[in-house]
C-alpha positions as a Markdown table, in Angstrom:
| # | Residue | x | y | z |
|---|---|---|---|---|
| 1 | Unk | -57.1 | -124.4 | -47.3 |
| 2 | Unk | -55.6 | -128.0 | -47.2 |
| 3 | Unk | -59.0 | -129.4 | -46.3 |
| 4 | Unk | -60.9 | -127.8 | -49.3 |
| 5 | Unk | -57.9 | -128.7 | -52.0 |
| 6 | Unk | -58.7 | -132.1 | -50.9 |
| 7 | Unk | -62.3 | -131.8 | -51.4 |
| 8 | Unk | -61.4 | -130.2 | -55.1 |
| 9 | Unk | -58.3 | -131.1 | -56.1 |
| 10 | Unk | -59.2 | -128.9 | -59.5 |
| 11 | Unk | -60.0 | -125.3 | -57.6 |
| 12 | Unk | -57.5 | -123.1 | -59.4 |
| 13 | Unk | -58.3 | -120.4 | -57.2 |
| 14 | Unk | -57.7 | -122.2 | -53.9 |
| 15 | Unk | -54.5 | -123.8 | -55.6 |
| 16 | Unk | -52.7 | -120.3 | -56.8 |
| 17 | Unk | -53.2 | -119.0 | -53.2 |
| 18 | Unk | -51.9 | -122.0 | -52.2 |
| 19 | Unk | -49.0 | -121.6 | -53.9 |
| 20 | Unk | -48.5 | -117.8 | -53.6 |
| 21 | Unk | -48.4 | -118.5 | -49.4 |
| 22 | Unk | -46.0 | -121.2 | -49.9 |
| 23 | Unk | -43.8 | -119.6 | -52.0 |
| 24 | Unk | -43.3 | -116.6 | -49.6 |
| 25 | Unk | -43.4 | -118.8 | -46.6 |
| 26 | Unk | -40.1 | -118.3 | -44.7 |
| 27 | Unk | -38.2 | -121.7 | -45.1 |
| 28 | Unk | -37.7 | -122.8 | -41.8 |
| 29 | Unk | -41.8 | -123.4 | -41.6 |
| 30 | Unk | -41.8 | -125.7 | -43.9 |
| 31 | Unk | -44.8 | -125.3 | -45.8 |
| 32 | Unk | -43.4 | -125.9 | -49.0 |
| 33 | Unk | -44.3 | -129.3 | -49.8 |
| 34 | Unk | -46.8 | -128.2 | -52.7 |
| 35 | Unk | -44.9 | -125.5 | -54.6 |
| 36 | Unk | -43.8 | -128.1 | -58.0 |
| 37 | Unk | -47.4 | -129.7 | -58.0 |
| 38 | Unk | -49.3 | -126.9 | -57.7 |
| 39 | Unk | -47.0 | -124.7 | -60.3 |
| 40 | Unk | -47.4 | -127.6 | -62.9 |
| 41 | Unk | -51.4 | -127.8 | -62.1 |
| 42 | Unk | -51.2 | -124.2 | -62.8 |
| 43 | Unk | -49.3 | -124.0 | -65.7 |
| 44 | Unk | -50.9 | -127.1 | -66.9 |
| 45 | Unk | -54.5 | -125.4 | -66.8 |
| 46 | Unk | -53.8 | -121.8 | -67.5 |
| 47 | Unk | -55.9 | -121.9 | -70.6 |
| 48 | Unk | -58.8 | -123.3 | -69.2 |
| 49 | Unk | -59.6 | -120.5 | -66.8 |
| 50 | Unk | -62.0 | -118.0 | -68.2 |
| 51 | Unk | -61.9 | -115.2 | -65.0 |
| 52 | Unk | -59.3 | -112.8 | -66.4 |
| 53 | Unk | -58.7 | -111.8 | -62.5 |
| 54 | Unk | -57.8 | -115.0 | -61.9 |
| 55 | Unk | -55.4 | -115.5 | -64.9 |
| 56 | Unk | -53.7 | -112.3 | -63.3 |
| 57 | Unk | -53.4 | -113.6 | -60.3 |
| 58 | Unk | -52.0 | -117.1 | -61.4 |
| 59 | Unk | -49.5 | -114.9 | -63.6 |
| 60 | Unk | -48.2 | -112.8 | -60.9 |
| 61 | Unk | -47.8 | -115.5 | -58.4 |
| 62 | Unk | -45.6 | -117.4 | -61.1 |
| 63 | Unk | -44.0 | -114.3 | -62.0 |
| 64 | Unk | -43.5 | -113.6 | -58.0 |
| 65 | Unk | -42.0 | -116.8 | -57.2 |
| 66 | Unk | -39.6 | -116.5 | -60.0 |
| 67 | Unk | -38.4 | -113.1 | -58.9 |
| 68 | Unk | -38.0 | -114.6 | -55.2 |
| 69 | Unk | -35.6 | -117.5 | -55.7 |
């Protein structure tokens, strides 16, 4: 997953499942390192996404994070 956001830092799909694994990620892993960059990118380009399953799915993981902390 790392390799291919590096190839496309712009893939909203990859970065939302990014973030969904890191935000449920037990703490002591420490995969966590991308949760504030990758909830901006995904705030920041929301709007931009036309795939209404993939709005979903960037508004649940938000919404799931949230809920978590």
């Amino acid at each position: 997953m790392e390799n291919a956001i590096a190839r496309d830092t712009l893939d909203v799909e990859m970065r939302v499942l990014r973030y969904a694994i890191q935000s449920n990620a037990p703490g002591f892993l420490g995969y966590n390192s991308n949760l504030q960059n990758d909830k901006a990118f995904l705030i920041a380009n929301y709007n931009r996404v036309d795939d209404a399953a993939l709005k979903l799915m960037i508004t649940n993981a938000l919404a799931a994070a949230k809920k978590s902390k």
